[in-house]
Biopython code that builds the backbone (N, CA, C, O; Angstrom):
import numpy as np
from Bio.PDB.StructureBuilder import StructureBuilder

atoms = [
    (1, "UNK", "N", (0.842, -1.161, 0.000)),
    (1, "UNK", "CA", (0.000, 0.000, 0.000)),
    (1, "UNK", "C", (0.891, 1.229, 0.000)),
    (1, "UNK", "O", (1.861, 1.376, 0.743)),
    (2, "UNK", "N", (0.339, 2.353, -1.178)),
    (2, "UNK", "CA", (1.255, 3.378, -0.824)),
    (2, "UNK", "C", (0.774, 4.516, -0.304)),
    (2, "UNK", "O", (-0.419, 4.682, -0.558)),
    (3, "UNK", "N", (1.255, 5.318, 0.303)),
    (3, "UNK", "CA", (0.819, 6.713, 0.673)),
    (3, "UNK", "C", (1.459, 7.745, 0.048)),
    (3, "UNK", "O", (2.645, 7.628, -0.262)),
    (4, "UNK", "N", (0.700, 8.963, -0.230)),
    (4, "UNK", "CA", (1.061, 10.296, -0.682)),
    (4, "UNK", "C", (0.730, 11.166, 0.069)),
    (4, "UNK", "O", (-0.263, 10.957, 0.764)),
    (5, "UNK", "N", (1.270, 12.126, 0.159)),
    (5, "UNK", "CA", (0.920, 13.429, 0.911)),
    (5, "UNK", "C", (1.715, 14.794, 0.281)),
    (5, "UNK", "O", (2.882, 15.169, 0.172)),
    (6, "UNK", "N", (0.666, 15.192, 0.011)),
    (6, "UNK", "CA", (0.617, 16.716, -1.014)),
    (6, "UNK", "C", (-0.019, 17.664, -0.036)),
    (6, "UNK", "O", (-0.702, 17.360, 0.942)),
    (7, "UNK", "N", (0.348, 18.985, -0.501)),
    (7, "UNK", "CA", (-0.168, 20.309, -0.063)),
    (7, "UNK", "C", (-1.377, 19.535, 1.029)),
    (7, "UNK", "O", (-2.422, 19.132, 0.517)),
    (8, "UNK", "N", (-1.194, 19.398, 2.253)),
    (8, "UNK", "CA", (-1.952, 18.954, 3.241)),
    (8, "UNK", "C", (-3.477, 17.767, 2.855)),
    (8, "UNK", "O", (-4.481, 17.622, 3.553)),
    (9, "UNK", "N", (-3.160, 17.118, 1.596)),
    (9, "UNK", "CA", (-4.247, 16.049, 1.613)),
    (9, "UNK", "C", (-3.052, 14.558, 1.613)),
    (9, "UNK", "O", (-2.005, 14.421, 0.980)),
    (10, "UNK", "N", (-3.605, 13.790, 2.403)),
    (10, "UNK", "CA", (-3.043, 12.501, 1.972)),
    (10, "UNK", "C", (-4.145, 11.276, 1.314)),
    (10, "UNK", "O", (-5.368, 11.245, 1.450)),
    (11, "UNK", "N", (-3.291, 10.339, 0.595)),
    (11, "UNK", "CA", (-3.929, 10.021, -0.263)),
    (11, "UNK", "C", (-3.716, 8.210, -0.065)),
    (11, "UNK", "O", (-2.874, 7.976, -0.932)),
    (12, "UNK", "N", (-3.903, 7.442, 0.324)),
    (12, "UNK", "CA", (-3.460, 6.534, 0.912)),
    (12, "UNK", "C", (-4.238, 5.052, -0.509)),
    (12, "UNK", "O", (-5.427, 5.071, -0.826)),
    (13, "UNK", "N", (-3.441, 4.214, -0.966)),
    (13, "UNK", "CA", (-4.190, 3.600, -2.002)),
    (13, "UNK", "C", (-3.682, 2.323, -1.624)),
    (13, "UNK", "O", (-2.488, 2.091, -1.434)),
    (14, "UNK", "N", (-4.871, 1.270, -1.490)),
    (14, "UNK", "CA", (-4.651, -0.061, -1.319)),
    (14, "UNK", "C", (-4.414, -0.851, -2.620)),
    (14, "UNK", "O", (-4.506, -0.123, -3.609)),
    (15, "UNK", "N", (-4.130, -2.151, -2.894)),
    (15, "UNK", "CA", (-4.206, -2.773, -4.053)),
    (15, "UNK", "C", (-5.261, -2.674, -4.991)),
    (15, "UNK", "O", (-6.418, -2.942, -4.669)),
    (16, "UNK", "N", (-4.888, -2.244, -6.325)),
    (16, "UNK", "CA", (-6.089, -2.341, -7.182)),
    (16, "UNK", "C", (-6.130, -3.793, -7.598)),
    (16, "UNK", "O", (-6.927, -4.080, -8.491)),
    (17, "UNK", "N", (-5.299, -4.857, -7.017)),
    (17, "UNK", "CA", (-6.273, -6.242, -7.482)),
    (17, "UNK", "C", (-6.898, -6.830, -7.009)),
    (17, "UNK", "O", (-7.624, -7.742, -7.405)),
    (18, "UNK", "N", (-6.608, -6.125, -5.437)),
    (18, "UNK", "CA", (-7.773, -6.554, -4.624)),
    (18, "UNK", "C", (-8.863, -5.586, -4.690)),
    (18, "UNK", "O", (-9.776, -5.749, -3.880)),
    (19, "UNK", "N", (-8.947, -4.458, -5.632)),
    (19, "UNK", "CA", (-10.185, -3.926, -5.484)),
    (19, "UNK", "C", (-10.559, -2.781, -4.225)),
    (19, "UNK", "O", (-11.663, -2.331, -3.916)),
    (20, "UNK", "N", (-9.603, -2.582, -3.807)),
    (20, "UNK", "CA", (-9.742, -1.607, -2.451)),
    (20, "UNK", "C", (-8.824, -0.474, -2.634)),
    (20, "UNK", "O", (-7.636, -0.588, -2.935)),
    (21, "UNK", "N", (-9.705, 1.064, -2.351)),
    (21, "UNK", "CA", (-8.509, 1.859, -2.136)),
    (21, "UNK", "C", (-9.054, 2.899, -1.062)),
    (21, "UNK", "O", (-10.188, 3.308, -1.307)),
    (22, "UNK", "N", (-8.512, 3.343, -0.039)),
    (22, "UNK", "CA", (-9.198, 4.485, 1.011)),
    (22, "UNK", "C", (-7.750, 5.930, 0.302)),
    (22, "UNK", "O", (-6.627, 5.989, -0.199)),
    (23, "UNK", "N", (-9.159, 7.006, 0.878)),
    (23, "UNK", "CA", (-8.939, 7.953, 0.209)),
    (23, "UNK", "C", (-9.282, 8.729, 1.810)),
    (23, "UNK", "O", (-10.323, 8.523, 2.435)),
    (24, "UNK", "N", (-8.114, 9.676, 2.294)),
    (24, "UNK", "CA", (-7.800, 10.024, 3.342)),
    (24, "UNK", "C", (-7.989, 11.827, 2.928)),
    (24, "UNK", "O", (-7.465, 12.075, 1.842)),
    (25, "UNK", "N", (-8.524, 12.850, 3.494)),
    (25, "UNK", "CA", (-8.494, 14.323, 2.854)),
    (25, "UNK", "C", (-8.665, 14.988, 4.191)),
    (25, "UNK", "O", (-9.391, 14.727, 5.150)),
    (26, "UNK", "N", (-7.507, 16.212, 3.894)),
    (26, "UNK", "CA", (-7.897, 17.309, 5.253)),
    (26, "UNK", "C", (-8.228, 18.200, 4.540)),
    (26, "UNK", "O", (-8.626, 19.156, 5.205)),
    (27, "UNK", "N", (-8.262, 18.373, 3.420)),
    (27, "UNK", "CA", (-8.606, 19.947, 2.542)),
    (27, "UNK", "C", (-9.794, 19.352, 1.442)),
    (27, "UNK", "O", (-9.655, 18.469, 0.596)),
    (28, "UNK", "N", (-10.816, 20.038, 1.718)),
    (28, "UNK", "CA", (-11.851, 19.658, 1.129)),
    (28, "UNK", "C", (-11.898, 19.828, -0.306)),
    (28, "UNK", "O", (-12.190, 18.860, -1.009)),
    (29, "UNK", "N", (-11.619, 21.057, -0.861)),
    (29, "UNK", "CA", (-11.531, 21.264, -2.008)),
    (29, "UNK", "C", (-10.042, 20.083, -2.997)),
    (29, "UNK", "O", (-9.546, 20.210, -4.117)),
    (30, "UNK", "N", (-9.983, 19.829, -2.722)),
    (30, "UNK", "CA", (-9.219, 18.116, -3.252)),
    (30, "UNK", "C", (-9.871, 17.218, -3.202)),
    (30, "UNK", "O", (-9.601, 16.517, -4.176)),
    (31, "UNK", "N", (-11.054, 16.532, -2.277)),
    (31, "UNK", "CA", (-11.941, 15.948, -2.022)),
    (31, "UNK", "C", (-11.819, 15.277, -3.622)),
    (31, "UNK", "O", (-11.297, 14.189, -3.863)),
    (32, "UNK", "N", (-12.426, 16.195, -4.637)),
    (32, "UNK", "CA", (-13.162, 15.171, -5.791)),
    (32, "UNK", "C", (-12.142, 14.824, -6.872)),
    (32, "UNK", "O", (-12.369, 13.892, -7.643)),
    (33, "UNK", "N", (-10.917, 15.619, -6.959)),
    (33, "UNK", "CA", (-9.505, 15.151, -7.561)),
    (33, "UNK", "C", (-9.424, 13.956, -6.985)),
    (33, "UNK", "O", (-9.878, 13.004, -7.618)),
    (34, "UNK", "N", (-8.782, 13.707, -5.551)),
    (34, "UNK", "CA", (-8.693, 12.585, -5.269)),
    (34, "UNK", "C", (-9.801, 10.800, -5.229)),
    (34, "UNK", "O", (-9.476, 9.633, -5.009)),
    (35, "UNK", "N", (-11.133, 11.482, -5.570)),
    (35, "UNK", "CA", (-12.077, 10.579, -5.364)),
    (35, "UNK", "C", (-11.998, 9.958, -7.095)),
    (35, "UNK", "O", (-11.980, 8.791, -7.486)),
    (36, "UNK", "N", (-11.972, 10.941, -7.693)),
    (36, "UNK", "CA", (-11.859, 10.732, -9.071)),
    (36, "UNK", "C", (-10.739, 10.233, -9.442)),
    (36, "UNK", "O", (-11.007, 9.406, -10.313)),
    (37, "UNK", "N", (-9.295, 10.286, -9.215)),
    (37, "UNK", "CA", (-7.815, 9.958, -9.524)),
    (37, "UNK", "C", (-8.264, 7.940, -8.741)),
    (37, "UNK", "O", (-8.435, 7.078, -9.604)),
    (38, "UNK", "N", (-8.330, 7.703, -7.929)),
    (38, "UNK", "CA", (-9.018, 6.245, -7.000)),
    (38, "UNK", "C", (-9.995, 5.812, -7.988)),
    (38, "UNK", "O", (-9.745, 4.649, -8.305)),
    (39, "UNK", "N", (-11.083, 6.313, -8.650)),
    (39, "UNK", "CA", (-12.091, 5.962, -9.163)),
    (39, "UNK", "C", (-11.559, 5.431, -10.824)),
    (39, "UNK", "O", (-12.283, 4.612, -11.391)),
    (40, "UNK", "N", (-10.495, 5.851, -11.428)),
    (40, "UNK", "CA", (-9.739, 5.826, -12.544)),
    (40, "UNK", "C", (-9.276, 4.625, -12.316)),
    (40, "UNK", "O", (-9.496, 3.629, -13.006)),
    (41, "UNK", "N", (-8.736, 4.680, -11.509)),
    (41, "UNK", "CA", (-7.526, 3.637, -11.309)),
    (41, "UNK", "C", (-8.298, 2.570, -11.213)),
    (41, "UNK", "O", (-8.384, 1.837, -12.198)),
    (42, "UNK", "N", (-9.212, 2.171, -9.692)),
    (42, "UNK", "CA", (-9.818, 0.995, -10.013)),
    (42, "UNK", "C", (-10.961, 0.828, -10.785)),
    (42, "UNK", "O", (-11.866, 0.063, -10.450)),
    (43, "UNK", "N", (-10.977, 1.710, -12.121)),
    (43, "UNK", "CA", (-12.284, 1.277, -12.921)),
    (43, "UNK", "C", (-11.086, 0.499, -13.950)),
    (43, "UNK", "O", (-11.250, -0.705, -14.143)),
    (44, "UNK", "N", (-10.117, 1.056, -14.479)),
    (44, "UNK", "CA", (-8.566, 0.017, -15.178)),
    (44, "UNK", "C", (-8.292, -1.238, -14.770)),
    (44, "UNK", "O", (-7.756, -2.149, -15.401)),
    (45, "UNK", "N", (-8.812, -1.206, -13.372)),
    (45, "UNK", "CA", (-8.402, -2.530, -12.741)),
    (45, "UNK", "C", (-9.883, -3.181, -13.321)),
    (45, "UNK", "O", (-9.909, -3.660, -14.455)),
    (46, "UNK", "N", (-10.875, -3.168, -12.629)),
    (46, "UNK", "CA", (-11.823, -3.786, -13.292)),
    (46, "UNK", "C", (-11.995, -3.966, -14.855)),
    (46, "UNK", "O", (-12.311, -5.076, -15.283)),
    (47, "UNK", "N", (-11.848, -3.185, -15.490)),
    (47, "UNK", "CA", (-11.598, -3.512, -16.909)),
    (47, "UNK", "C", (-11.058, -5.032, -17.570)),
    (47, "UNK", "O", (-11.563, -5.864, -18.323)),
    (48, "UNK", "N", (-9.739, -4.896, -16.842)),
    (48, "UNK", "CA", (-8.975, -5.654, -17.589)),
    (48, "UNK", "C", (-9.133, -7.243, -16.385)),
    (48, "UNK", "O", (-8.259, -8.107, -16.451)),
    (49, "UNK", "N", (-10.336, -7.395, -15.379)),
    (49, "UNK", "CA", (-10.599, -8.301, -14.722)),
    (49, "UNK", "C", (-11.904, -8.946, -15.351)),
    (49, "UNK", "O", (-12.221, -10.101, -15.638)),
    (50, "UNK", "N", (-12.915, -6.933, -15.503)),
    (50, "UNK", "CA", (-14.250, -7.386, -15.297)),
    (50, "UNK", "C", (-15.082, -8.279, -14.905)),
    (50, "UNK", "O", (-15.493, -9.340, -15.374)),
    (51, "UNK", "N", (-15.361, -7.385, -13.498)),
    (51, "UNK", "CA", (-15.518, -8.350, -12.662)),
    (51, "UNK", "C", (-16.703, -8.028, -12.021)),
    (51, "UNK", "O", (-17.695, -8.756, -12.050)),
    (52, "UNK", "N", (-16.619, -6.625, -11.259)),
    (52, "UNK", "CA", (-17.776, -6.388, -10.368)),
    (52, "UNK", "C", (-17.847, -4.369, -10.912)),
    (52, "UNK", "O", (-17.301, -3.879, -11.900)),
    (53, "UNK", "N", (-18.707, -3.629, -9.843)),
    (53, "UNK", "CA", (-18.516, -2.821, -10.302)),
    (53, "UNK", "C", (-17.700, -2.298, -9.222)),
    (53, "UNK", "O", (-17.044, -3.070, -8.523)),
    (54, "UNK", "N", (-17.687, -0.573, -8.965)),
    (54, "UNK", "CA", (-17.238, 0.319, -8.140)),
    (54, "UNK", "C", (-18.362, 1.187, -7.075)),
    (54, "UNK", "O", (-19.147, 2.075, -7.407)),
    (55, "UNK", "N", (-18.101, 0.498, -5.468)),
    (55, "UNK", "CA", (-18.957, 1.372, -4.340)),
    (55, "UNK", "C", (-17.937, 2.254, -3.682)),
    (55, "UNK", "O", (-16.889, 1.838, -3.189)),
    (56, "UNK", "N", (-18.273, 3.330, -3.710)),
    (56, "UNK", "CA", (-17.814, 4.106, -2.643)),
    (56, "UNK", "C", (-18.965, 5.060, -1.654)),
    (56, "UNK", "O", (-20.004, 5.707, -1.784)),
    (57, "UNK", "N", (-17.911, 4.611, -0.535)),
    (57, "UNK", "CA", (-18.048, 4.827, 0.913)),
    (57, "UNK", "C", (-17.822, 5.939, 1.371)),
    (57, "UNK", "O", (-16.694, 6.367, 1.124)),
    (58, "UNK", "N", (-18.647, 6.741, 2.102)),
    (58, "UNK", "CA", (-18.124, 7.987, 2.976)),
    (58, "UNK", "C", (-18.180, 7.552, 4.465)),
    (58, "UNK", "O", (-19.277, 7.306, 4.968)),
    (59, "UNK", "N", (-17.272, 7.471, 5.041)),
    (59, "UNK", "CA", (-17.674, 7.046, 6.049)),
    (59, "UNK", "C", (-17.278, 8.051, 7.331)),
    (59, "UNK", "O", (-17.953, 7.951, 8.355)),
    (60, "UNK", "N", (-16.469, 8.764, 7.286)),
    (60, "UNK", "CA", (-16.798, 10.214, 7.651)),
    (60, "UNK", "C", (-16.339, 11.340, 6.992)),
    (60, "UNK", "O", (-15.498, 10.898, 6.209)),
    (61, "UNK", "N", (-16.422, 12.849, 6.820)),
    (61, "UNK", "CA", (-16.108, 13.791, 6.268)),
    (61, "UNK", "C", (-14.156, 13.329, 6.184)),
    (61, "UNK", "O", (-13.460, 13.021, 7.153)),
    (62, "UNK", "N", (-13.827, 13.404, 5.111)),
    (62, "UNK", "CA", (-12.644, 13.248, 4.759)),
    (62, "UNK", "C", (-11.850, 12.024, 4.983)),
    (62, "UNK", "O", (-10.620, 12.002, 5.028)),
    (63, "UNK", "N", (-12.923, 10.631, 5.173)),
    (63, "UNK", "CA", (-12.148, 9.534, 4.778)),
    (63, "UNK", "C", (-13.266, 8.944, 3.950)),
    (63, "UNK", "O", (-14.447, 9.032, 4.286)),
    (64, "UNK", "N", (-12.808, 8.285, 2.756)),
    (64, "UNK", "CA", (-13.703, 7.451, 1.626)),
    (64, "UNK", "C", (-12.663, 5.804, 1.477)),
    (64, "UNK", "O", (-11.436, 5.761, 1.554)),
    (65, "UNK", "N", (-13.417, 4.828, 1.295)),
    (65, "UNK", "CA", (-13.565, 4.280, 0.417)),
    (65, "UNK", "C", (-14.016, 3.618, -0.710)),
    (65, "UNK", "O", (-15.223, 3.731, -0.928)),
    (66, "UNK", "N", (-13.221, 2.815, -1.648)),
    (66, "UNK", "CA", (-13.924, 2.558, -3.116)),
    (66, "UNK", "C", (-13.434, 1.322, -2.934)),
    (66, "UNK", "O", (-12.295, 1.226, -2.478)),
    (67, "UNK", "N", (-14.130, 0.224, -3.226)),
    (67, "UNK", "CA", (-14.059, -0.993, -3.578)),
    (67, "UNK", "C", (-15.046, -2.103, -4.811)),
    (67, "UNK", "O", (-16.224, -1.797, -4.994)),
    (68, "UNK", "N", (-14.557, -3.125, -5.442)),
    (68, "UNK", "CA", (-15.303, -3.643, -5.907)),
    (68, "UNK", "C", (-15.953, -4.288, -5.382)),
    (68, "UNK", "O", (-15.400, -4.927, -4.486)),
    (69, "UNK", "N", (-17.497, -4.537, -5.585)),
    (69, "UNK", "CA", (-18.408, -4.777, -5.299)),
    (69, "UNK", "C", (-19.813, -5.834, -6.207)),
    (69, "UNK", "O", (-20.585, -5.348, -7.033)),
    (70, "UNK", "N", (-19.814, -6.664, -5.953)),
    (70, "UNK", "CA", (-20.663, -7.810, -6.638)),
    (70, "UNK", "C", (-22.325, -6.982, -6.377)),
    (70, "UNK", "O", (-23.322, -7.201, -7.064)),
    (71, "UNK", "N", (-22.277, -6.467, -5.749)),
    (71, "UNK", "CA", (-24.270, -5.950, -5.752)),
    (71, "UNK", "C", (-23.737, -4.547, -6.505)),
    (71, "UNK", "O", (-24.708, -3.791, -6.540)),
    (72, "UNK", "N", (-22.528, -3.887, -7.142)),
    (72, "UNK", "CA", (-22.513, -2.910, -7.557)),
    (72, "UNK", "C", (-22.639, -3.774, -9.507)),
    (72, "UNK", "O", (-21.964, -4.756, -9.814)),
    (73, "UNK", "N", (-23.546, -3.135, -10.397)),
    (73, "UNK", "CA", (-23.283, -4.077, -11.932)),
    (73, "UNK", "C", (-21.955, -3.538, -12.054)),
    (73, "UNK", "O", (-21.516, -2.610, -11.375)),
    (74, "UNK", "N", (-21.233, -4.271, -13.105)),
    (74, "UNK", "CA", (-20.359, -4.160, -13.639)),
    (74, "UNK", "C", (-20.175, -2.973, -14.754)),
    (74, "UNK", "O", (-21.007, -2.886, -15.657)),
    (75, "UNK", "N", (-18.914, -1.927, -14.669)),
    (75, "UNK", "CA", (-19.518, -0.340, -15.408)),
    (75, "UNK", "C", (-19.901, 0.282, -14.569)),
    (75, "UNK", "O", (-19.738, 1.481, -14.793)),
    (76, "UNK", "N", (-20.366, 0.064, -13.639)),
    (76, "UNK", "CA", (-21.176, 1.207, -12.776)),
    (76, "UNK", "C", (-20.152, 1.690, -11.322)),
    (76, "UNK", "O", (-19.054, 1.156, -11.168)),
    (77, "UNK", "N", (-20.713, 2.822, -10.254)),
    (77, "UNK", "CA", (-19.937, 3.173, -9.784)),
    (77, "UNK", "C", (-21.207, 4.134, -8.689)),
    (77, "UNK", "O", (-21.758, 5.199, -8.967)),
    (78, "UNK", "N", (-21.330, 3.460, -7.694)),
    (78, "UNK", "CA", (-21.771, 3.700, -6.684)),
    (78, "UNK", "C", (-21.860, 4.323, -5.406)),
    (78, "UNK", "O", (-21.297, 3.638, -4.553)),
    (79, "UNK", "N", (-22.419, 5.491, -4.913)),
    (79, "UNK", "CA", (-22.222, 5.749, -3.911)),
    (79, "UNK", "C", (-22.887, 5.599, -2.553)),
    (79, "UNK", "O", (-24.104, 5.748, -2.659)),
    (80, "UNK", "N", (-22.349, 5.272, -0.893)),
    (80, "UNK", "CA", (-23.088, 5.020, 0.015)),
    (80, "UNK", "C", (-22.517, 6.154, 1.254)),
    (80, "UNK", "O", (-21.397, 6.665, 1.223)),
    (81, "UNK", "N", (-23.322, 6.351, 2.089)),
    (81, "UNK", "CA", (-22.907, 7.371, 2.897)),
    (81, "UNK", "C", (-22.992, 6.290, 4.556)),
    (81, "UNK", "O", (-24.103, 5.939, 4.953)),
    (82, "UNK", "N", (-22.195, 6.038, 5.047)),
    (82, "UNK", "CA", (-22.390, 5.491, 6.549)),
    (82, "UNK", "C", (-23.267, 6.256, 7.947)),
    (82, "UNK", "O", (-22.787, 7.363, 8.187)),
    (83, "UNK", "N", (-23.832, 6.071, 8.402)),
    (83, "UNK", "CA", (-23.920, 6.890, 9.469)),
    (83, "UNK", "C", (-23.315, 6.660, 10.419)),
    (83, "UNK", "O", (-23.392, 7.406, 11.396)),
]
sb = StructureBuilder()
sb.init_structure("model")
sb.init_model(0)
sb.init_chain("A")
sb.init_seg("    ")
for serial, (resi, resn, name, xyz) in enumerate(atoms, 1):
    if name == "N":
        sb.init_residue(resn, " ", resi, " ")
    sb.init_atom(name, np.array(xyz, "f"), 0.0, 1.0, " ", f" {name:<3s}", serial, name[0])
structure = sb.get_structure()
């Protein structure tokens, strides 16, 4: 797993063959760069698996994750909010 850390957002990315990546933000306005840059990456991974689709998770203000997901179709790209 690697981590980045830029102008105060970090960016933390799990394996795209396992389908998992958390997306870590202290500056909001980066928020959708980074959700989108994660969302790229493992839609490439699914591609060349096709397999499931893409859910992402808010699970509190400035941590997300995206994973593949069998109740998500395949192509598609989902969002859920935790309480």
């Amino acid at each position: 797993m690697g981590a980045h850390s830029l102008e105060g957002k970090l960016f933390i990315m799990g394996s795209q063959s396992t389908g998992y990546v958390e997306v870590l933000v202290n500056r909001p306005g980066l928020l959708n760069e980074l959700l989108d840059d994660a969302e790229v990456a493992l839609r490439q991974a699914a591609m060349t698996q096709r397999c499931a689709g893409i859910l992402v998770t808010r699970h509190y203000p400035g941590r997300y994750t995206l994973e593949f997901s069998d109740t998500v179709p395949f192509g598609e790209t989902w969002e859920q909010t935790l309480s």
